[in-house]
N, C-alpha and C positions, 0 to 999 in steps of 0.2 A: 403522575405519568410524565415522563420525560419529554420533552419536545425539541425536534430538533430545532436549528438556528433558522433563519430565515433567508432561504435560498435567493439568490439574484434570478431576477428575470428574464428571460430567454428575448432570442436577439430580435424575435419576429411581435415580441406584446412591445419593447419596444417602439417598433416600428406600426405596431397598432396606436401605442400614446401620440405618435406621431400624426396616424390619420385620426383618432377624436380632435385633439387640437386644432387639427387644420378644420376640420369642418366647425369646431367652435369659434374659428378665427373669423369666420365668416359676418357673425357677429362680434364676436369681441377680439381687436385682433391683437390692440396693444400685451392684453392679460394672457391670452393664447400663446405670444410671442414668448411672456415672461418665463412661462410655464416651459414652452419649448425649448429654451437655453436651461433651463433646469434638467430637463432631460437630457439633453447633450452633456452637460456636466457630470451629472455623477452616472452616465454609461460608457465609460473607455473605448466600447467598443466600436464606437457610432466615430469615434475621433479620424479613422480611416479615413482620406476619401471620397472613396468607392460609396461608404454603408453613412458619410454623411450626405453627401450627393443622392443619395436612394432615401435618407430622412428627408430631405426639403422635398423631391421628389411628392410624397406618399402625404406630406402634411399641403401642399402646392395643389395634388389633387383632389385631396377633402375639402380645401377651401374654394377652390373650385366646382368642386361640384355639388357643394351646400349655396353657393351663390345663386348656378343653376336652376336649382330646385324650391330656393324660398319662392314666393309669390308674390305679385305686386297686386295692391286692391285699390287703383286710383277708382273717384270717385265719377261714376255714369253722368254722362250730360242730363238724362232726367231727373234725376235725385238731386245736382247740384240743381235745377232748377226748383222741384219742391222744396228743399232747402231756402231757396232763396225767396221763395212766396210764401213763406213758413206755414204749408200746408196742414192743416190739423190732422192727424191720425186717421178719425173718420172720413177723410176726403181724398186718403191716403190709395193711389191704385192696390188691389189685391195683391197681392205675392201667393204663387203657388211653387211648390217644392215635393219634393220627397223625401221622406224620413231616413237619417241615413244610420243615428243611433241615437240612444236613450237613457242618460242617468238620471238619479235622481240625490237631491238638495235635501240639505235640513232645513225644517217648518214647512215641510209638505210642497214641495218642487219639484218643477222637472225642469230639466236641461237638455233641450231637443237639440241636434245636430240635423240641419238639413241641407241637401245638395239637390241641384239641377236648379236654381232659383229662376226664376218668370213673374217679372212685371207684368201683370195683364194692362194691355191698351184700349182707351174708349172707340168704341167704331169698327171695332173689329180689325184694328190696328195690329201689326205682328209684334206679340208679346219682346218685351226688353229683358237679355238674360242679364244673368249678374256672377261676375268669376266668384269663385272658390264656394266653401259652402258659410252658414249662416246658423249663430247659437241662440235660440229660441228659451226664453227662461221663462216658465209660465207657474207661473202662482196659483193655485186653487184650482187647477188643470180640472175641468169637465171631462176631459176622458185622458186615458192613455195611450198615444200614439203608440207605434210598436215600427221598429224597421223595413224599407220598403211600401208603407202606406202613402198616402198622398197629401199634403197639407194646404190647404187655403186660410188663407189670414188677411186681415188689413189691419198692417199695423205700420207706424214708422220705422222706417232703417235708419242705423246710427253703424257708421262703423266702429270698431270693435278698438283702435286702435286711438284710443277715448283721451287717453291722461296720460304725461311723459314729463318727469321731473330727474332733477338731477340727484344722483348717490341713490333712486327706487327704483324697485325691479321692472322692469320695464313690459308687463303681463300682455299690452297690445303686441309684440311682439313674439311672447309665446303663444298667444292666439293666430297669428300670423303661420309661424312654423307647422303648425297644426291644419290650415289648409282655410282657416276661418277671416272670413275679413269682417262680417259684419254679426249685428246683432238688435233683439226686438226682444224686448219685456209686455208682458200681459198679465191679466188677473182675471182667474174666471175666464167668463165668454167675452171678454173685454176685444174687439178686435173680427169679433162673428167668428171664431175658429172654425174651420169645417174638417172632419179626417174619415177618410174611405179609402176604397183597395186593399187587395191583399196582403197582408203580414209574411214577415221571414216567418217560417215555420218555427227555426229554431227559437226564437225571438216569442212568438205565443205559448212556446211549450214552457219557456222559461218563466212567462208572466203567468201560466198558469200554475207552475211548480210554486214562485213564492206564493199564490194567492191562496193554493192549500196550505202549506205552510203558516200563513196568518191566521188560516182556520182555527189551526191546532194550538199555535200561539199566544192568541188573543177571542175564544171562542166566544161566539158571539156579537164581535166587532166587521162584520161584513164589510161595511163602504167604507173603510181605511183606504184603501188604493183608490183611484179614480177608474173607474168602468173602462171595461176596453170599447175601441170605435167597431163602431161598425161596417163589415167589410162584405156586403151582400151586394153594393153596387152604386150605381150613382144615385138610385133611391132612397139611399141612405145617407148622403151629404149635406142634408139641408142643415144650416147651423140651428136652426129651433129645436132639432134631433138634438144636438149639444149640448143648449144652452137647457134643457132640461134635467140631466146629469148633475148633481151635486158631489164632488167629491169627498165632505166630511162637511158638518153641520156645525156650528161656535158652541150651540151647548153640547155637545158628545165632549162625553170625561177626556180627560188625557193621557193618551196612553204612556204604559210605564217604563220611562228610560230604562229599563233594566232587560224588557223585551224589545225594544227598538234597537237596541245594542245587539241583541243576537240576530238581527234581519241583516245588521249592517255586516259584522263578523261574518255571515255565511255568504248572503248574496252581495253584499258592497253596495247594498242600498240606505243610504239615509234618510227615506224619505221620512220616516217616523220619528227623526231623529229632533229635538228642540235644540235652536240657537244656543240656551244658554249652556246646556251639556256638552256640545263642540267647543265652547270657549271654553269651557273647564276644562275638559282635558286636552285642548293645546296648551293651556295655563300650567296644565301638570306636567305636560313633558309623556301624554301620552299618547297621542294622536297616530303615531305611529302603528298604536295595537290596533286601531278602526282598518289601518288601508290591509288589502289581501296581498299578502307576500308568501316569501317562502314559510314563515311560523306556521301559515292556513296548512300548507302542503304536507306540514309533518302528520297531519290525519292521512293524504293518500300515502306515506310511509307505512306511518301502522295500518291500511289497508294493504299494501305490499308484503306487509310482515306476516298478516295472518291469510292471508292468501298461499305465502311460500309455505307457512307451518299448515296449512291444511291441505295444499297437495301436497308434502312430503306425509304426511300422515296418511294420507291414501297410495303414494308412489315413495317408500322410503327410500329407493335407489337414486331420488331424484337429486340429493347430495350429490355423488357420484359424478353425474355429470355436468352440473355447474356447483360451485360454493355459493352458499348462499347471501356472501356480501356482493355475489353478481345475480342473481335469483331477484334480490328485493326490490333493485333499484329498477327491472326490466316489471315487475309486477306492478308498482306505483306507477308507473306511465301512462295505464288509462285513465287509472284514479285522477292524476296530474291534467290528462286532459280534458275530461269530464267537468274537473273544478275550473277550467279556463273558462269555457261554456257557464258555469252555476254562477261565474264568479263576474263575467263580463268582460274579460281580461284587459283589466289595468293595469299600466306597464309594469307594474311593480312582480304581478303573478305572472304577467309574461316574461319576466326578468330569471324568476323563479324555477318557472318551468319548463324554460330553456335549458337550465345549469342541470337541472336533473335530467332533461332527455339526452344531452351531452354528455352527461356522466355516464346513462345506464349505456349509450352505447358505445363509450369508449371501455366501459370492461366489457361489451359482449364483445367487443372486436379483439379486447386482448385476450381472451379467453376462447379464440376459434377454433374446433379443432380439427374440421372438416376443408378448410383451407387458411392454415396458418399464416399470419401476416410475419414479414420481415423483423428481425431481432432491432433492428434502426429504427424498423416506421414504428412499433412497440411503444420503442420508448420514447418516441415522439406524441404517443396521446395522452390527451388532458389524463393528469396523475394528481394534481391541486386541487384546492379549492381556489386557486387565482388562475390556474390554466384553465377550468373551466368555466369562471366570470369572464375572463379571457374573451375564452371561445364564441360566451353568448353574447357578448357585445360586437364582438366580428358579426358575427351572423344579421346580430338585429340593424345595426347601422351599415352591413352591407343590403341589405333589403329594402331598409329604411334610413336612410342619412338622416335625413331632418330628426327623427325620433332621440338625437342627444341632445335635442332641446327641452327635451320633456322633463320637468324638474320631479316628476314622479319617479323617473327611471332614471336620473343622473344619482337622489339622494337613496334609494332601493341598492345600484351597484356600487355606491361609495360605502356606504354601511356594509355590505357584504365584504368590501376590500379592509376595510379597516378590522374588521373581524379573523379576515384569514392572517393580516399583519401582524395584529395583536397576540396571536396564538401564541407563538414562544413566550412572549413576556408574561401573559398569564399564565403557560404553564410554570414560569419561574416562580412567579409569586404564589400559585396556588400548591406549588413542592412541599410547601413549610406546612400546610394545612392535612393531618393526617387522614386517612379512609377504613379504619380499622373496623368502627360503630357506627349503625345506621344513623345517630348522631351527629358522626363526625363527618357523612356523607352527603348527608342536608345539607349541613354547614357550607362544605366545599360546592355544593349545586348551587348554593346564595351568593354566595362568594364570585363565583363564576357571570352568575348573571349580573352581580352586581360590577364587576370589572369588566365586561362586555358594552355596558350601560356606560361607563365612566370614559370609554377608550372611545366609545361613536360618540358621546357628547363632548369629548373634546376637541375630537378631532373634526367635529363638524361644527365646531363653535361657531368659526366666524363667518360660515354659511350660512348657518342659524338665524345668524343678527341680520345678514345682508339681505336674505331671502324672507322673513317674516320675523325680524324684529324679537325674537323669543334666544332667551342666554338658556331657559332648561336647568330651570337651578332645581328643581321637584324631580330631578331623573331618578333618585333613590326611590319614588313609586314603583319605577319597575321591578325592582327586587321584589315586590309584594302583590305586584297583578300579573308578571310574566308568567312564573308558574301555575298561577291560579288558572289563568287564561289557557294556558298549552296544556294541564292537565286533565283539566275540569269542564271549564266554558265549553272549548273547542270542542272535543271529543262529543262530551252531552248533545252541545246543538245539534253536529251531525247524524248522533245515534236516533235524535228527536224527528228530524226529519226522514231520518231510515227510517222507523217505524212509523210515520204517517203516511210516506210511500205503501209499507205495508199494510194499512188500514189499521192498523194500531192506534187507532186516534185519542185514546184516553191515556195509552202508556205514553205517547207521544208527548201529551200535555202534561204529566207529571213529570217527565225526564225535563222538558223546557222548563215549569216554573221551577226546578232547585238548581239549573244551574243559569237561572234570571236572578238568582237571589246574589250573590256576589259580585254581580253586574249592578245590579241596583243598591247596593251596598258601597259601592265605588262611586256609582253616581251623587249619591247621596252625602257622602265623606267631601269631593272632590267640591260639590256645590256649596258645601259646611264654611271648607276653606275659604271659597273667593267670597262667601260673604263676608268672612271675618277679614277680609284681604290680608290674608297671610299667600295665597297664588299668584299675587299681583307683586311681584319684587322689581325694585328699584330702577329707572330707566342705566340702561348700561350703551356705553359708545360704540358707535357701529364701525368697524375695524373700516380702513383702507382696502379694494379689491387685493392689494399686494398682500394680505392677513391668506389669502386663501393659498399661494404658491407656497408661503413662510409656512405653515402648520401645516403643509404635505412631507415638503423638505424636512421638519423636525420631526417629525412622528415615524417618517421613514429612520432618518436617522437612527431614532430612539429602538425604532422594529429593528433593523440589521444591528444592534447592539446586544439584544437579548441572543445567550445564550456562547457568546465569545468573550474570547478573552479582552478582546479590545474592540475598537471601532474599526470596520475595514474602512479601505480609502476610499469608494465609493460615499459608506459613511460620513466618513469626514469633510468632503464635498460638500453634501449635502447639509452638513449643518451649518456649513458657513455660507449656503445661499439662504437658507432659509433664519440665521441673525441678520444678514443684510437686509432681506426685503421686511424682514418685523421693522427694520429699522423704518422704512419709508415710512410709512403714517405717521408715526411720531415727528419725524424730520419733516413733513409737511405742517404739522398741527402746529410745529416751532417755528418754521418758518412764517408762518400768517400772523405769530403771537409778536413777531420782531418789527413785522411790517405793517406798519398801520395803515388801516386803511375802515371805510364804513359800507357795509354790505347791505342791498335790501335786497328782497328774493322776495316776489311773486310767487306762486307754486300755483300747479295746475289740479285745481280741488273741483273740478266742474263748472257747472252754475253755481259758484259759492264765492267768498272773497275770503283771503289769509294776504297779509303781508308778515313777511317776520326781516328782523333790521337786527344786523349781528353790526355792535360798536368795538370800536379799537382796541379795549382791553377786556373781550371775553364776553361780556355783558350780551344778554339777549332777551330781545323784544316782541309781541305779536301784538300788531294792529288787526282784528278782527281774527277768528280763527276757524272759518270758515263752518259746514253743517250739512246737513244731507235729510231729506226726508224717509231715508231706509230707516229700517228697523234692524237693520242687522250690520249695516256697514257707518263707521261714522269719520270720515277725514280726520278730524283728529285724531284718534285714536291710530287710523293706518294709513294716514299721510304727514301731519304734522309733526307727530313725536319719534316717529325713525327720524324726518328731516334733522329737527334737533337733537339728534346724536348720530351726524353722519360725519364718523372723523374728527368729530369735535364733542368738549366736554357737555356729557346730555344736562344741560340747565336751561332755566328759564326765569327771567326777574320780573316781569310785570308781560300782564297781558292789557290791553286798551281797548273794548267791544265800542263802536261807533254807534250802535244799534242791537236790542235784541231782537232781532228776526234769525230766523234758524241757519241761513244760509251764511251769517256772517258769525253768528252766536254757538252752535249745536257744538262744537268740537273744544269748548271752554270744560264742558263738566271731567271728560275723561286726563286734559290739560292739566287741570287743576289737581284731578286724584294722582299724578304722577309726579306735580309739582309743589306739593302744598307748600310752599313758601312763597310761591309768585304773587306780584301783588293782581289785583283787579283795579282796574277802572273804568270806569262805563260814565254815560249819557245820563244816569239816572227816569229812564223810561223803563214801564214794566213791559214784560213780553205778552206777547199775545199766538194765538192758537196754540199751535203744539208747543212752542218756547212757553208759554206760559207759566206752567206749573214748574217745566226744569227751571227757568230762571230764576222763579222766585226763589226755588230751594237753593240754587247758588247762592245769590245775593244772603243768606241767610246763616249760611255755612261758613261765612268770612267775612272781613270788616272790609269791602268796596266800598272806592271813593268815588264821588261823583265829581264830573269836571265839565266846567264851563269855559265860555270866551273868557279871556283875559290870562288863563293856567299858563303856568310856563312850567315845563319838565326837564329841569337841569339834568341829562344824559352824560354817563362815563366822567372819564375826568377833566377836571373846568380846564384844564391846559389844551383840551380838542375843541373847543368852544362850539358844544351841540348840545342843540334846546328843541322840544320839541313844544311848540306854539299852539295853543287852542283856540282855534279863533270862531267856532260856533256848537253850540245855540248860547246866546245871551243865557245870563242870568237870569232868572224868574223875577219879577216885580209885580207885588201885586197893580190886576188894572193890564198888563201890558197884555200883548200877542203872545198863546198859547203855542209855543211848537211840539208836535208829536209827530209819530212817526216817520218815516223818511225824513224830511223834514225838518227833525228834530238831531239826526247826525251828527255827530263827533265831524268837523272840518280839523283837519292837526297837520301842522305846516314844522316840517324839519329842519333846521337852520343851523347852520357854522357859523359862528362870528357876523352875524346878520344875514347871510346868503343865505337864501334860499335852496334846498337840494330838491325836497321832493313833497310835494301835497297831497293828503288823504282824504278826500271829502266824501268816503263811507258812499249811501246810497242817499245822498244830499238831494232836492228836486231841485228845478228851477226855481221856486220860491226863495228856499235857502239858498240859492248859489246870491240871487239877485238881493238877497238880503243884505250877505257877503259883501257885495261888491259897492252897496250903497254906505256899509258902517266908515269907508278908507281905509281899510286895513292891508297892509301889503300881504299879495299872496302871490308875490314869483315863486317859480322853483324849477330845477331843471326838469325835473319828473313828475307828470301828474301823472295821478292813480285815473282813469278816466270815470266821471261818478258817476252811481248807479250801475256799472257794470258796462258805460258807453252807453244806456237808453236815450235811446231822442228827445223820451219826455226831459234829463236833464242837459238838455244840448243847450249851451248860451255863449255864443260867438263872442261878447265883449267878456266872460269869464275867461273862456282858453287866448283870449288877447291880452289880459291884464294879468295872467300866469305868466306868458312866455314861456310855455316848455319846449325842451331840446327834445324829450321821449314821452308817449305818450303810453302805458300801459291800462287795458281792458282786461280783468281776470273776468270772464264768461266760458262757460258749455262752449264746444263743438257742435257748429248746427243746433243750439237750443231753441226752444219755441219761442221767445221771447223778440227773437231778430238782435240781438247783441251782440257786438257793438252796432249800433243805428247807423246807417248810409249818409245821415249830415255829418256827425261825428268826422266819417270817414273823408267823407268829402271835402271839408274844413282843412281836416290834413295834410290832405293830400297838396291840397292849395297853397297852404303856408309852408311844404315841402319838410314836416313835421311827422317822422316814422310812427307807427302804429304798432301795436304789439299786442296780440293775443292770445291769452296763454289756451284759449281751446285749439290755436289753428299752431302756434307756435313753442306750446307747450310752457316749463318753468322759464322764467322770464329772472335775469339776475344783474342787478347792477351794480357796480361797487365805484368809491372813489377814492380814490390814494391821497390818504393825508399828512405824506411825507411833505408834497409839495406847500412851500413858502405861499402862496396863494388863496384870499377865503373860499374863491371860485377853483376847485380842484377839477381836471378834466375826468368827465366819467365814461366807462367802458360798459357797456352791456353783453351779453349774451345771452342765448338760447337752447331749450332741450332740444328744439327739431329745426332743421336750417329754414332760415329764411329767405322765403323768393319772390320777387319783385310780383 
């Protein structure tokens, strides 16, 4: 089928790119800005003026009025003071709240959202509120809140706005945009949860819809969900009501990713869903098929379709009066809303469901015949598939501003646009592909999907890497589960659930187990892979922001070229903004490659310690790589290895563990599976609790050297004269002092041509520091790492005297329970007039020093992810 060219955009979506930008400027403004001059460029028309005066205008007012609207969550004079008395959880005032909404996590989660927050006061004190609302993450949840209930809890607040590193996404921020400042984890009845009051209606009809549903499902399996609370009264609130409530047992079987797949596909719950199945298929490039978008919605089409074929079957004149490509799209509309309610509506289905109620009613209006609209305003309604993405992005972010922060609804309408751009060029390519034989019609439906798949993963590449670190090299799955999915999955689930609505509840459960069987056939395939690690491809460089303006500009380009004879000049424009700005990352990555200079970067890993030390020609290092006690998230894996490929070539030559303890150790093993060439060196101590067993299995899987006092690590090349010095624990002798743990710490002193830059002494105590200090070993350096993470226990006044540092950096938690960095530390400091730097309060911590200069002593520059204030 022929497709026309790719029309230019009307002067008013212009003028829409103009107000997203500006309200993107609000946080980004340099990139916003880039983007903006891209627009001006290749639209002539905007060059007036009048209509550029009316663009800064309209981009002036979005950033203005997302300024407006973001929220500020400083932190309450009572919480900085439980903070500061590091008050345990249990000694924590209650928090009462109200449920405002309710997903659900993979490995059995829920993700509570609550507003109206209330620190209860002792004494009958008037309760302390707390702006915005509050994301409650409760593991092995005793019951199921439901919206509008009421919630009691005592648990610790942490604000939300936790970790902030340089070149990563910055998610306290999209927590922010969302209305969210703080957050509280739980397990079980961890915390005395309490929940009572009445439930949104719609909100219990829902939990009780999926919990028939699961009937049908998985029969048999009752307490999969956790029990709804009960809402009879305050009689009902007592936490012992709760904590009696189990919501799944450790020996109940596992249910079978293949039906947890179809909970999630219908209602957008994961809660059945296992960790390791979400890693595979974001591994695969298919995660996209889990979220509910418009795909879902092609069921309320064909509920639109045989709606129209059954009342024309009853009213055949009903042609007559509308056609029925205006018929369909007005009959899918309940269906459309109905799935917003089953579905929960995340942005993506409200993205969706927009572009279809904009659709259906720009044909009923063009189609009026009882009061005909204007031959002008006609052809002024949405006629596209971009006039009416258009349209719904007008609508949703005049409504809602902030909601173009939602990286669910920025990547939902970028894929739909990239789809509507593509059309010509796919039509050109799919010309050659005949439609004679149902054959040759297959062929061209693969074909289709599979150039669909190839034009969003391109053109969302270097999103991809920016935002989660994934290049999507496994995209050709979709060629092989889209169809299955849209023809099969989809349809069955629903029909599954139709007929259990109907009491149908046996036909129900035969239509679910065959179309769980292809689903669990996926699962099963996709889990084959990542064990053979064939899902696990190569760490790839994460582009420069300027990678996102440059692959707009050329994919446009490349759109307005399909179907013409040549490039229009709009075209042409745009390919020459979008080679320049490709240009930039490269010209920066060349730039740092001419100038020498020696980088260390703290990152901000929590409670945990990474240093990583990029040398003069390319070379990179980690001291410690930090670790996490989740079971599902691990810093290295999604902090440490984007850092090393941010803009720069993704390697690593040796890693240096000071200690196996988790919080400096955990994030080595997934390092390692990304690097296998980097060398190891460690302490030679074995690990203990949860390091334990992984350590050992490291250590075992590669020839690690052990390193003592006396090592010297000749660094880059001997012309940059840097060594990095071991100056503890001694060597073993039989007879002598045993050192272990802490104690036992890697101390490694960085040095130029004798100068000292920067000192590592791990999680060293006082024992060892004063070990140190007694062997004479010099240990200036401008930088000390503060050890232990700044604890008082290793606080020793004649150590930070006999260093002289210029900067003093503490990698600790935000507010952790530990009190880190210690108040002597601080005070010490402060006294000797000696800055302090925390990567919980001040985020990644970076310092570099130019080693162009003739001098061993080079002057060092530092900076910060979040400003610094006295």
């Amino acid at each position: 089928m022929w497709r026309p060219p790719l029309a230019p955009g009307l002067l008013w979506q212009s003028w829409l790119l103009c107000w997203l930008l500006g309200l993107l400027a609000a946080r980004w403004p340099g990139p916003a800005l880039c983007a903006g001059l891209c627009v001006l460029v290749a639209d002539s028309r905007l060059w007036r003026i009048p209509r550029l005066l009316t663009s800064c205008a309209v981009a002036l007012l979005g950033c203005v009025t997302a300024q407006a609207l973001l929220p500020a969550f400083p932190v309450p004079p009572v919480l900085e003071q439980l903070y500061e008395e590091r008050t345990p959880p249990r000694h924590w005032p209650v928090l009462e709240a109200r449920v405002n909404d309710v997903r659900t996590l993979p490995g059995q989660r829920l993700r509570i959202s609550l507003t109206d927050l209330q620190l209860q006061q002792p004494d009958g004190q008037t309760p302390v509120r707390l702006p915005g609302n509050l994301s409650w993450t409760w593991e092995q949840a005793a019951v199921f809140p439901l919206p509008g209930q009421t919630v009691r809890l005592q648990r610790k607040l942490l604000p939300v706005d936790n970790q902030r590193n340089f070149g990563l996404t910055d998610w306290g921020f999209w927590w922010h945009s969302h209305g969210t400042g703080w957050r509280i984890w739980s397990r079980s009845t961890g915390g005395q949860p309490s929940v009572d009051g009445s439930p949104s209606p719609f909100a219990r009809q829902r939990l009780e819809l999926i919990r028939k549903f699961l009937a049908v499902l998985l029969p048999g399996r009752d307490g999969l969900l956790p029990p709804a609370a009960a809402s009879a009264g305050p009689a009902a609130t007592a936490s012992p009501a709760v904590s009696t409530s189990v919501a799944s047992t450790p020996s109940a079987p596992p249910v079978p990713q293949g039906k947890a797949i179809l909970l999630a596909l219908l209602f957008g719950e994961r809660f059945l869903l296992e960790t390791p199945t979400v890693q595979a298929f974001n591994a695969g490039n298919l995660s996209h098929s889990l979220a509910l978008s418009g795909q879902h919605l092609l069921v309320a089409g064909l509920a639109g379709m045989f709606i129209v074929w059954l009342a024309a079957h009853l009213h055949p004149g009903l042609y007559l009066w509308r056609p029925r490509t205006v018929l369909i799209p007005l009959a899918a509309c309940p269906a459309a809303l109905a799935y917003l309610w089953l579905g929960n509506a995340p942005p993506s289905l409200l993205r969706a469901a927009g572009m279809l109620l904009l659709l259906a009613t720009g044909m009923a209006l063009a189609h009026l015949r009882c009061m005909p609209l204007p031959q002008t305003l006609r052809e002024r309604l949405p006629s596209s598939g971009l006039d009416v993405l258009c349209c719904t992005l007008l609508c949703i972010t005049a409504l809602s501003p902030l909601s173009v922060f939602d990286t669910g609804l920025q990547l939902s309408a970028l894929c739909v646009a990239v789809i509507c751009c593509a059309t010509p060029l796919m039509g050109q390519l799919l010309r050659r592909i005949p439609r004679a034989s149902p054959g040759q019609r297959l062929l061209r439906s693969l074909a289709s999907i599979l150039l669909v798949s190839f034009f969003i993963q391109l053109a969302l590449l270097p999103l991809s890497l920016l935002l989660f670190n994934n290049s999507g090299l496994w995209f050709l799955l979709n060629v092989f589960w889209l169809p299955v999915l849209g023809a099969l999955v989809l349809p069955g689930a629903f029909l599954g659930l139709g007929l259990s609505l109907c009491g149908l509840d046996a036909a129900a459960t035969l239509v679910l187990e065959v179309v769980a069987l292809p689903c669990q056939w996926l699962v099963d395939g996709l889990l084959f892979l990542q064990t053979q690690g064939w899902l696990s491809g190569p760490p790839v460089l994460r582009p420069h922001w300027t990678a996102l303006p440059a692959m707009a500009c050329l994919f446009l380009a490349l759109a307005l070229r399909a179907g013409r004879p040549g490039l229009p000049p709009a075209g042409k424009r745009l390919l020459i903004c979008g080679l320049l700005l490709a240009c930039a990352g490269p010209a920066l990555r060349l730039h740092h490659g001419l100038v020498p200079r020696l980088e260390i970067s703290v990152p901000d890993v929590g409670q945990a310690q990474a240093v990583l030390l990029r040398l003069p020609h390319g070379q990179t290092l980690l001291v410690d790589a930090a670790g996490s006690m989740s079971r599902t998230w691990n810093p290295g894996k999604e902090l440490l290895l984007p850092l090393l490929a941010c803009n720069a070539r993704p390697g690593l030559d040796a890693i240096i563990n000071s200690h196996p303890d988790i919080d400096h150790a955990g994030g080595i093993p997934p390092l390692l599976t990304a690097f296998p060439e980097a060398l190891l060196l460690h302490n030679g101590q074995p690990g203990s609790g949860q390091m334990g067993h992984i350590w050992q299995t490291t250590l075992q899987d590669r020839n690690a050297i052990t390193l003592h006092a006396g090592d010297i690590l000749q660094l880059g090349d001997p012309e940059d004269g840097l060594a990095l010095h071991v100056l503890h624990p001694p060597r073993p002798v039989p007879g002598a002092y045993l050192w272990e743990g802490n104690s036992a710490s890697l101390i490694l002193r960085l040095v130029r041509n004798g100068h000292g830059l920067a000192l590592f002494p791990g999680d060293a105590d006082a024992a060892a520091l004063r070990h140190l200090l007694a062997s004479g070993q010099d240990v200036q350096a401008d930088v000390l790492l503060a050890p232990h993470h700044g604890s008082d226990s290793s606080f020793q006044p004649d150590f930070l005297a006999a260093v002289r540092p210029r900067l003093v950096v503490a990698s600790c938690g935000a507010f952790n329970r530990f009190g880190h960095p210690g108040k002597q530390l601080g005070q010490w400091l402060d006294e000797q007039g000696i800055p302090l730097l925390q990567t919980g309060r001040h985020g990644h911590v970076r310092v570099v020093w130019p080693l162009s200069e003739d001098t061993d002593s080079p002057q060092l520059h530092w900076d910060t992810a979040r400003p610094v204030h006295p």
